[in-house]
KEROVEX-476839 format. One record per residue (C-alpha): residue number from 0; x, y, z. Coordinates in steps of 0.05 Angstrom, whole numbers, plus 5000, padded with zeros to 4 digits. Each point is the difference from the previous one (the first is absolute). Last residue first. Layout:
BEGIN
NUM_X_Y_Z .
...
***
This chain:
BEGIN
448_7316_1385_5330 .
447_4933_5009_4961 .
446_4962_4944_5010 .
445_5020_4964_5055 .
444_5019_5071_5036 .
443_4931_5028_4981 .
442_4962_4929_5030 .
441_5042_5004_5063 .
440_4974_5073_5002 .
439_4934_4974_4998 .
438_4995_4955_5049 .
437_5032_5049_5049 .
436_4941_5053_4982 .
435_4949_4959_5014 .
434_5029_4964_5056 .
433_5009_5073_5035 .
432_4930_5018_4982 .
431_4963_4941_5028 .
430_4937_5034_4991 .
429_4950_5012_5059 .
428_4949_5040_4963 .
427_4996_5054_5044 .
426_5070_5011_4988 .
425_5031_5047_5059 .
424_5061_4952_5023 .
423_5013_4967_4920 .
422_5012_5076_4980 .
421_5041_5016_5057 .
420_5042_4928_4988 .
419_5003_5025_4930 .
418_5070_5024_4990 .
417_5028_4941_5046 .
416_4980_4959_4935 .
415_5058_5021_4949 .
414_4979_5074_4961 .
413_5030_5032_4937 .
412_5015_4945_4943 .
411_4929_4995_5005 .
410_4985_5074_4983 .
409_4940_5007_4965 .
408_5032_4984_4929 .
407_5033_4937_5021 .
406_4940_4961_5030 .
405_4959_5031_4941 .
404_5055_4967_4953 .
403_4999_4933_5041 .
402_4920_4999_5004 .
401_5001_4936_5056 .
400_4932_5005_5028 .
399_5012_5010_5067 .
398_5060_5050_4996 .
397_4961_5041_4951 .
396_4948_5012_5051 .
395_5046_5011_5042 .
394_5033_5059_4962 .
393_4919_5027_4990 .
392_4992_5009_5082 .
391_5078_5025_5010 .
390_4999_5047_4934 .
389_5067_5029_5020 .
388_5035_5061_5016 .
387_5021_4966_5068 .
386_4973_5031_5066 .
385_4946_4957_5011 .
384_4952_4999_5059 .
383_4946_5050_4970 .
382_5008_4961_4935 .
381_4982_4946_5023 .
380_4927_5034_5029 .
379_4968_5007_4933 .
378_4943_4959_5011 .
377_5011_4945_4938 .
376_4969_4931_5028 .
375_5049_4945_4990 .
374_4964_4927_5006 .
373_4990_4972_5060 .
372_5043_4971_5057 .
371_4957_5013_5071 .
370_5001_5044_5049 .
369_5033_5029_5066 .
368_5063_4976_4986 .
367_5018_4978_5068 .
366_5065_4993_5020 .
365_5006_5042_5058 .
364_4999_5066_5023 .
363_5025_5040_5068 .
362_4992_5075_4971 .
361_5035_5061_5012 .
360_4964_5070_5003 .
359_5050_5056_4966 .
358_4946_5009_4946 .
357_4948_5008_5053 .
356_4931_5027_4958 .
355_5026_4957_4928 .
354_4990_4940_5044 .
353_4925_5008_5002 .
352_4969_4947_4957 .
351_4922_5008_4982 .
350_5022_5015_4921 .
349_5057_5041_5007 .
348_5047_4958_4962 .
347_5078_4992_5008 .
346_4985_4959_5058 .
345_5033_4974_5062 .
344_4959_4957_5055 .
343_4980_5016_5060 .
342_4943_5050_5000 .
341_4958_4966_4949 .
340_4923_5023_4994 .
339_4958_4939_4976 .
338_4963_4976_4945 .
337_5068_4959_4985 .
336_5014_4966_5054 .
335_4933_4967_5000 .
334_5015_4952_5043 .
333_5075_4999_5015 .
332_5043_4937_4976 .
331_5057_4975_5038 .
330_5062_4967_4970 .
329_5047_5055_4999 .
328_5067_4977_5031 .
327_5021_5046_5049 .
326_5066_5044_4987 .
325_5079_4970_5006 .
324_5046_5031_4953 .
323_5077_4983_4988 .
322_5041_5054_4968 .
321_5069_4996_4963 .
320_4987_4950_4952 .
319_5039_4994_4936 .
318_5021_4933_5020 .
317_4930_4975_5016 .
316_5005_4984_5083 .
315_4979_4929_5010 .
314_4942_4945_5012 .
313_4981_4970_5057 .
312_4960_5060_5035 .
311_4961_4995_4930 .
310_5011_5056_4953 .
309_4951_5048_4958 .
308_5038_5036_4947 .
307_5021_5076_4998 .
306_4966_5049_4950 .
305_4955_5043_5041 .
304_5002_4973_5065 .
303_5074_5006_5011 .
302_5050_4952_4993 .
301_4998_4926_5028 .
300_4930_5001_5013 .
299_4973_4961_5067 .
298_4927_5003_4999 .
297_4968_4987_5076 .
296_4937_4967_5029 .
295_5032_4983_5058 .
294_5079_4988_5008 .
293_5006_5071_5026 .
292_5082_5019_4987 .
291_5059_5021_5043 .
290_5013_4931_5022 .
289_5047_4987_4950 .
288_4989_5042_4942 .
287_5066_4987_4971 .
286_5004_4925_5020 .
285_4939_4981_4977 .
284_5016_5038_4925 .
283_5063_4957_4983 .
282_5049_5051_4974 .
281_5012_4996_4924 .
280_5042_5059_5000 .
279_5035_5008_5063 .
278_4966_5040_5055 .
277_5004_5058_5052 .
276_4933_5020_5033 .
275_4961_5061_4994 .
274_4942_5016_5045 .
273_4917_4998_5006 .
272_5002_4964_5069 .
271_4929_4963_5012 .
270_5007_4978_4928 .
269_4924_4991_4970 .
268_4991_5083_4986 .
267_5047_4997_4954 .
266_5071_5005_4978 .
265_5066_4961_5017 .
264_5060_5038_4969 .
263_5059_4958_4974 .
262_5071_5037_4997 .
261_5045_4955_4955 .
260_5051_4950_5006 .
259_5027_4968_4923 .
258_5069_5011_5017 .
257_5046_4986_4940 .
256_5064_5004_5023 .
255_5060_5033_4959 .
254_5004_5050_5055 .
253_4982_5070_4970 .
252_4975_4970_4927 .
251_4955_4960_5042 .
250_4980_5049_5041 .
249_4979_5048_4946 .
248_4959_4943_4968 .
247_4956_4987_5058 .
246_4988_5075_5020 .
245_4976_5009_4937 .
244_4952_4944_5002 .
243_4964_5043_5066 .
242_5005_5056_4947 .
241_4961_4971_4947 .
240_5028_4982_4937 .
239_4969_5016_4931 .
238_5023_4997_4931 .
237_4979_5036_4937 .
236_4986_4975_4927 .
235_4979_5039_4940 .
234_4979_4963_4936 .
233_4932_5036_5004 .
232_5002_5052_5041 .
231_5009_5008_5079 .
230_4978_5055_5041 .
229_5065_5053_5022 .
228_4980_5034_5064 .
227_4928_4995_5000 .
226_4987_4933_4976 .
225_5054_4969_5039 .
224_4982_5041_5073 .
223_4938_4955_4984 .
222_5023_4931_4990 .
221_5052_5012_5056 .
220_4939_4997_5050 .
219_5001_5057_5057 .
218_4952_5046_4968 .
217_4957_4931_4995 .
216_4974_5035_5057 .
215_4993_5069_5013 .
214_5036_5053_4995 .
213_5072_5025_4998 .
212_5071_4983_4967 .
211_5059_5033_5002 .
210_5046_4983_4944 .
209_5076_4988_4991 .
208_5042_4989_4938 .
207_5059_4946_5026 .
206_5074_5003_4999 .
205_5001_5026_5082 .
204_4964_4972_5056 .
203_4979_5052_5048 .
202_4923_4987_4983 .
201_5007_4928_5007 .
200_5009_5006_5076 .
199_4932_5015_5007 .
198_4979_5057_5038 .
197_4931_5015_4967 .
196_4954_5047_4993 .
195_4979_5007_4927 .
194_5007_4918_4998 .
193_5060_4979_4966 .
192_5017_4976_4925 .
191_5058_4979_4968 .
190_5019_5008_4926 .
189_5065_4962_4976 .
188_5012_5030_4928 .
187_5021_4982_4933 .
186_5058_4963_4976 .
185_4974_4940_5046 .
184_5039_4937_5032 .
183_5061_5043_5038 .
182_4939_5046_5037 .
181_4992_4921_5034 .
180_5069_5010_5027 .
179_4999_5064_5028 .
178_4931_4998_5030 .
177_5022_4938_5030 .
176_5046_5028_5036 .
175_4975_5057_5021 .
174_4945_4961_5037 .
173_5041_4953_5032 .
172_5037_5070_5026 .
171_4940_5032_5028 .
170_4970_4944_5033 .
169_4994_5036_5062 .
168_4922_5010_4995 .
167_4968_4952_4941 .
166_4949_4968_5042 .
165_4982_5069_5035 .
164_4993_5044_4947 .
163_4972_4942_4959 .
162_4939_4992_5040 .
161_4971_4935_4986 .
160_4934_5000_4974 .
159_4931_5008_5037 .
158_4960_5006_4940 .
157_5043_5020_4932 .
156_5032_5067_5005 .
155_5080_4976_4999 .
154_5049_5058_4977 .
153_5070_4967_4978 .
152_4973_4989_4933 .
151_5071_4974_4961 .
150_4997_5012_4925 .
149_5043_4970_4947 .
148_5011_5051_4938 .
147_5007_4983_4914 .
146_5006_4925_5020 .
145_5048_4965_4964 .
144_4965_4920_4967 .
143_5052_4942_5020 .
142_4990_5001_5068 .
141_4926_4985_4991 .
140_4969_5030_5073 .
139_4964_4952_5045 .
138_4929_5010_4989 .
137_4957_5063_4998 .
136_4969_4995_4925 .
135_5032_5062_4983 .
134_5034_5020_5037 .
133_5052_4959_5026 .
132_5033_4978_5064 .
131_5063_4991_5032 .
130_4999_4972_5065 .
129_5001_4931_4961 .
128_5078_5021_4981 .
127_5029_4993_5072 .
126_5018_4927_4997 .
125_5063_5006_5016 .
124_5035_4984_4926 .
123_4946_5037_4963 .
122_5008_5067_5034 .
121_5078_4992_4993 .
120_4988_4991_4928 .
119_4956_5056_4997 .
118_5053_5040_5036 .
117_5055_4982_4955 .
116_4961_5012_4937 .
115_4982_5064_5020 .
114_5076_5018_5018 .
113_5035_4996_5062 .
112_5039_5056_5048 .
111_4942_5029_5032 .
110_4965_4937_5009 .
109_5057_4991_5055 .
108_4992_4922_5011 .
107_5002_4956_5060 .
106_5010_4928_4986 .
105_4940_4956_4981 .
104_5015_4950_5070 .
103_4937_4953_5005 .
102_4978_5014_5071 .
101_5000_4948_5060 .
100_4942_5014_5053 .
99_5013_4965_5074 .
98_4938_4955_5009 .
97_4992_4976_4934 .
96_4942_5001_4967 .
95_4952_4943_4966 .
94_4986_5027_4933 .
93_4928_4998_4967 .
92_4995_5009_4920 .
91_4937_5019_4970 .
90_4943_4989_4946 .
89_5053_4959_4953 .
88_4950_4976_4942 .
87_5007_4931_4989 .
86_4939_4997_4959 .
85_4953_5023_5051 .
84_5029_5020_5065 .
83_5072_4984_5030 .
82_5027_5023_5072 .
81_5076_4989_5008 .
80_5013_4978_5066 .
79_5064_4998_5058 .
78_5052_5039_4961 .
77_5056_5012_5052 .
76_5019_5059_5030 .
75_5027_5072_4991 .
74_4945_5054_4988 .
73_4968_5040_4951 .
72_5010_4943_4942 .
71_5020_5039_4938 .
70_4961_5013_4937 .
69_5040_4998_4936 .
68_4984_5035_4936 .
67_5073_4978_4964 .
66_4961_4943_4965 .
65_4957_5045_4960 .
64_4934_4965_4979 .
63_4997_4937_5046 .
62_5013_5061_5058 .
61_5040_4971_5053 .
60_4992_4961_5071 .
59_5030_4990_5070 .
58_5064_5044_4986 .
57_5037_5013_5066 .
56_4991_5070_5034 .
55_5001_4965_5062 .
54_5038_4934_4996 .
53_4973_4937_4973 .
52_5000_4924_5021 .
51_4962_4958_4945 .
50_4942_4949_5037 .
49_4948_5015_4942 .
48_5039_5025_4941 .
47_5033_5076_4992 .
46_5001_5022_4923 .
45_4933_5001_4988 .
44_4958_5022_4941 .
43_4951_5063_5004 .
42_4960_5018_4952 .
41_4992_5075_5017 .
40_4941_5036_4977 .
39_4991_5031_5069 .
38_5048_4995_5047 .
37_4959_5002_5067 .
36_4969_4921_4962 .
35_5074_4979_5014 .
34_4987_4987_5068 .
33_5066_4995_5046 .
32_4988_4972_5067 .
31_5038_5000_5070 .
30_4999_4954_5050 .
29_5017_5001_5082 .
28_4981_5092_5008 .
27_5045_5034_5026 .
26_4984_5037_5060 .
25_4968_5059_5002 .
24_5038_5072_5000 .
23_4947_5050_5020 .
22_4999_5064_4971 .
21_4956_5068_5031 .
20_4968_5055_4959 .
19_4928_4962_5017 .
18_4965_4975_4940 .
17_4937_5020_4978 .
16_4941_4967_5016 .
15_4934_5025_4990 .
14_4982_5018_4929 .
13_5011_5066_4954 .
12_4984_4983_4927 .
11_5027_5063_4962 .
10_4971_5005_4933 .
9_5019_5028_4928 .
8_4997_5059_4958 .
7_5045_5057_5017 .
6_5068_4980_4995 .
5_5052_5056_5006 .
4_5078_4983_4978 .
3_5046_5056_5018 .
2_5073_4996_4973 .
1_5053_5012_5048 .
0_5065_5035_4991 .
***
């Protein structure tokens, strides 16, 4: 039996683009790159030196705080580069492939059969444990705090996401495998969430609470099914995996391989084919959009266009990526855009703007903010884009100035930064809302664990 989730407050950016329900299986990409910047608040410290030979699943680096937090190289090959910034810092490691794969053998498991200690240690061993993550403070999960529940938000309503139906369709058993072993790490619950409509296979999995989920987006962000299914408390913990990880985890414990290939959708209205591709983790970006996308004038976002990070055509796939988007870049300017009637643009105002007439109308946008940065004007509108029973205008505020009990009190421990991407979209002050907020829930875990 389902449980019905309805979101009412929110926004649904529709733009041109989406990708076609067909997969094409490029060719693998020469090198390969691990960034330990996806893993946030990671120190990373190598295990794998320039030149070192390493299989696919192989350890490339580990957490300097927990030594068994390893993160594996996605393919087989040779370490050609490790990128350093300031102070040494490792900013990524680049691996030469190989031109017939050769996998790391983890040995197949029944999760059925092991304990939680078993599985986390199995989890550890491959390399799988980074698709864990935690709430709060959205990093890779503390394996030595139990969550009270671990979420998976199978239901994807940000713009021109992938959809899940179809990613996920006929991986039934990877699925059910990894839902049995991960249910091993929690004595409470493993809630997963669908859209109202759907036909994912996660519905049919069994061991997990399921919810139906409807509205518009962040409906789709685990951050909100949280705070209406069980929200967490001080002290609490939960962990998150998405289902695309899922899939990861449940082969590995199916054939002891750890097989890092993932359904990619390119998105926008710059890619002449909107499709899916298949891809490793750490994919060089050239060779996914291959002739597919408009060189002029174009943003290339590794994620969506709400949270995901702008890449160059040289740089790679981020390892929780499972969308590429191509849109133009915004760098004109429109005399006196804003004395003006806008027709093509999306707005949650209805101040000479129109797109409240043709809600199903879809958009080709770019980058441009449309303003200036300035300093926070209060209009009220947040709150008609967020669904969270949360101060989101006053919790900023806190955020920016550093008030660690106000931070705490309105809900901090609550929210990581994909939470306000809808805020950050629609603020006419043109606040870095995202930065704000991940600033200042590395400043709550430094100061309050």
């Amino acid at each position: 039996m389902s449980k019905d989730i309805r979101i009412k407050k929110g926004l649904d950016i529709k733009l041109v683009g989406v990708a076609e329900k067909n997969t094409t299986k490029v060719s693998q990409s020469s090198v390969y790159a691990v960034k330990p910047e996806d893993f946030h608040g990671i120190i990373p410290k190598l295990t794998a030196k320039e030149g070192a030979e390493v299989k696919a699943g192989e350890s490339l680096f580990h957490s300097k705080s927990d030594e068994r937090i390893l993160f594996p190289s996605p393919v087989s090959g040779k370490v050609v580069e490790v990128i350093r910034g300031a102070r040494r810092k490792v900013l990524a490691v680049k691996i030469a492939a190989d031109a017939t794969q050769v996998y790391k053998e983890f040995g197949a498991k029944d999760a059925s059969n092991m304990s939680a200690d078993e599985v986390k240690d199995y989890l550890f061993a491959s390399g799988c444990w980074p698709f864990v993550k935690q709430r709060p403070y959205d990093i890779v999960a503390n394996p030595n705090q139990a969550p009270k529940a671990i979420f998976v938000s199978a239901y994807a309503s940000a713009p021109l996401a992938a959809d899940l139906d179809y990613t996920l369709a006929g991986k039934e058993a990877e699925l059910q495998a990894a839902i049995t072993a991960v249910s091993k790490l929690t004595a409470g619950k493993v809630h997963v969430s669908v859209g109202s409509n759907s036909v994912s296979p996660l519905s049919k999995l069994t061991g997990v609470e399921l919810h139906k989920v409807s509205g518009p987006h962040p409906s789709g962000n685990v951050g909100t099914q949280i705070a209406k299914i069980d929200p967490i408390n001080k002290g609490e913990v939960v962990w998150v995996i998405t289902p695309q990880d899922l899939v990861i985890i449940g082969e590995l414990f199916l054939t002891g391989k750890l097989n890092l290939t993932r359904t990619v959708a390119l998105t926008g209205s710059k890619f002449s084919k909107p499709q899916y591709v298949t891809a490793i983790a750490g994919a060089s970006i050239e060779d996914l959009v291959a002739n597919n996308v408009e060189n002029d004038n174009t943003r290339v976002i590794s994620g969506n266009v709400l949270t995901g990070k702008e890449v160059k055509l040289d740089e790679f796939l981020g390892y929780y990526d499972n969308q590429i988007t191509a849109i133009p870049e915004g760098d004109d300017y429109e005399f006196f855009g804003w004395n003006k009637p806008v027709f093509n643009k999306v707005s949650t105002s209805r101040a000479l703007t129109f797109s409240w007439l043709n809600p199903k109308k879809k958009y080709d946008l770019n980058t441009n903010t449309n303003g200036e940065h300035r300093a926070f004007v209060v209009t009220g509108s947040y709150e008609q884009v967020f669904p969270l029973d949360i101060y989101p205008m006053q919790l900023l505020k806190a955020f920016m100035y550093k008030d660690l009990d106000e931070m705490e009190a309105l809900g901090g421990y609550e929210v990581a930064p994909e939470d306000f991407a809808l805020t950050e979209f629609i603020c006419v002050s043109k606040q870095p809302h995202q930065k704000i907020i991940r600033e200042g829930l590395d400043l709550m875990r430094e100061e309050l664990g």
